[in-house]
C-alpha positions as CSV (number, residue, x, y, z in Angstrom):
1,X,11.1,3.6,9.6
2,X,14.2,4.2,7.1
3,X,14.7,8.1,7.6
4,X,17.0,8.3,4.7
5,X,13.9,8.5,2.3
6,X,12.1,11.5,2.0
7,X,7.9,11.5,1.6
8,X,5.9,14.4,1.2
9,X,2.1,14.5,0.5
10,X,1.3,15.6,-2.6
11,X,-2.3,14.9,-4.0
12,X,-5.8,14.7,-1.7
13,X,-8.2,13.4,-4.6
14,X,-11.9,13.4,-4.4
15,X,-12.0,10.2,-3.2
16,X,-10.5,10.7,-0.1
17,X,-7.1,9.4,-1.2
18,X,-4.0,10.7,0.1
19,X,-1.0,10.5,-2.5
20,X,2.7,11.1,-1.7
21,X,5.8,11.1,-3.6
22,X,9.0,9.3,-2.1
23,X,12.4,10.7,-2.6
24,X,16.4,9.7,-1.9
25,X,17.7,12.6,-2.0
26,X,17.3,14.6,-5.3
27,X,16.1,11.2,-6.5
28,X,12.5,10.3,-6.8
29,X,12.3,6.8,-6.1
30,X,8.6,6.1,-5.6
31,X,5.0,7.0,-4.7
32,X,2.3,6.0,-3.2
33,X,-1.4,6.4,-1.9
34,X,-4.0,5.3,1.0
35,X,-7.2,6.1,2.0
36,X,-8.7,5.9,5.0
37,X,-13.0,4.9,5.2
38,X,-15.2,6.3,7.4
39,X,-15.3,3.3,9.4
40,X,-11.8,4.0,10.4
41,X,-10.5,1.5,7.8
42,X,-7.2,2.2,6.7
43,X,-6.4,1.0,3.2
44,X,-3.5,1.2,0.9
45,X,-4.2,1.8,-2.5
46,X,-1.0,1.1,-4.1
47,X,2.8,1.3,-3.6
48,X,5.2,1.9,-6.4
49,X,8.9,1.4,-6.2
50,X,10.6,3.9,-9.6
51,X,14.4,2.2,-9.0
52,X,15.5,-1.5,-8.3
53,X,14.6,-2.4,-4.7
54,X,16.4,-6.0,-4.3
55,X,16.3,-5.6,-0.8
56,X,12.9,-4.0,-0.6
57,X,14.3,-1.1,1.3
58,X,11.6,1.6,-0.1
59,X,9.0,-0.6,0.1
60,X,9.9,-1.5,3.7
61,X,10.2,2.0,4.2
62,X,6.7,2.8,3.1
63,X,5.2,0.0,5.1
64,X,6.8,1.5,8.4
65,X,5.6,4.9,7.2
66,X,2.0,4.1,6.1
67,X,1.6,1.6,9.4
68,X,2.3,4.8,11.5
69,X,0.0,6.8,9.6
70,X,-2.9,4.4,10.3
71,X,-1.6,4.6,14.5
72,X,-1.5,8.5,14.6
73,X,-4.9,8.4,12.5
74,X,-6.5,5.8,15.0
75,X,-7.0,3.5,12.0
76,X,-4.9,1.1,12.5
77,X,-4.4,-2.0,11.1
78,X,-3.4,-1.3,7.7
79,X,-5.9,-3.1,5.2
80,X,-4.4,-3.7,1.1
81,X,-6.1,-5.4,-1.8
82,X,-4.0,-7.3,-4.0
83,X,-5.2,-9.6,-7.0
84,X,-4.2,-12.8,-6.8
85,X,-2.4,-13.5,-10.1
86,X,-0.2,-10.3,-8.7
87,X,2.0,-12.8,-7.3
88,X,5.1,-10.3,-6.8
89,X,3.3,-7.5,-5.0
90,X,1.6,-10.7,-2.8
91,X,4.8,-11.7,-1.9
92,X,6.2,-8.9,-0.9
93,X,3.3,-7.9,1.6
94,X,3.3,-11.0,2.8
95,X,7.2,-11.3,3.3
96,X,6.7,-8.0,5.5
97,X,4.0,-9.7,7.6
98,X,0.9,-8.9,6.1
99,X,-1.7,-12.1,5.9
100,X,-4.9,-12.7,4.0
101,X,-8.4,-12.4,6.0
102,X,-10.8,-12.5,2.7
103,X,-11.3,-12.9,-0.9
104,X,-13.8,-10.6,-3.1
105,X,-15.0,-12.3,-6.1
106,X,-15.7,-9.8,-9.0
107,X,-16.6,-10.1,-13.0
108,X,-15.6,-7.8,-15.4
109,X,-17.5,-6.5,-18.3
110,X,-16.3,-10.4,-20.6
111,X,-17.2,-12.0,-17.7
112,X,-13.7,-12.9,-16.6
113,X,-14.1,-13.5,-12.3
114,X,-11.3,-11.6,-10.8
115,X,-10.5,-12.6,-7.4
116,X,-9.3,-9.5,-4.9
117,X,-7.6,-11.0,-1.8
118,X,-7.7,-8.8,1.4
119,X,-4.2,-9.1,3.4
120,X,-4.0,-6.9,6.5
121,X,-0.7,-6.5,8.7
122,X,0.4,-8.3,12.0
């Protein structure tokens, strides 16, 4: 894990999601948020880079952060749900080794079938 970026928790919603803030410095460069299901499931619910990352160095850095969260929780692997037309956020996980292991079909309220592709890590 990069130590040069800073992450502290910052928001526990209802939900059970855990949010943090990530920062370089005086600099906040990004946020993100997990949850973890009572089946020990350990999901991330999004990951937002707030400065250009060309070399995905804060995103790399959340991975390695958020993949020993799930260890020390004793929920590991680390579990993300990405839609497929997001085709930059899919490449990104699956540059950093996630893979897909199912697809959830859903329809929205016009009827449009979205399809949700679960990737989990190595």
């Amino acid at each position: 894990m990069d130590m040069r970026y800073l992450m502290n928790e910052n928001n526990h919603d209802h939900s059970g999601m855990i949010c943090y803030t990530v920062w370089d410095k005086d600099r906040q460069t990004g946020h993100f948020s997990y949850r973890i299901t009572e089946e020990k499931q350990f999901f991330i619910e999004a990951i937002w880079v707030d400065v250009p990352d060309p070399k995905d160095g804060v995103f790399r850095a959340v991975l390695g952060f958020l993949e020993y969260k799930a260890a020390a929780s004793h929920a590991d692997p680390v579990y993300v749900r990405i839609h497929e037309k997001n085709v930059y956020m899919l490449d990104r996980y699956l540059a950093n080794g996630f893979y897909s292991i199912d697809t959830e079909v859903t329809v929205d309220d016009h009827g449009n079938e979205n399809r949700i592709l679960i990737l989990r890590n190595r």
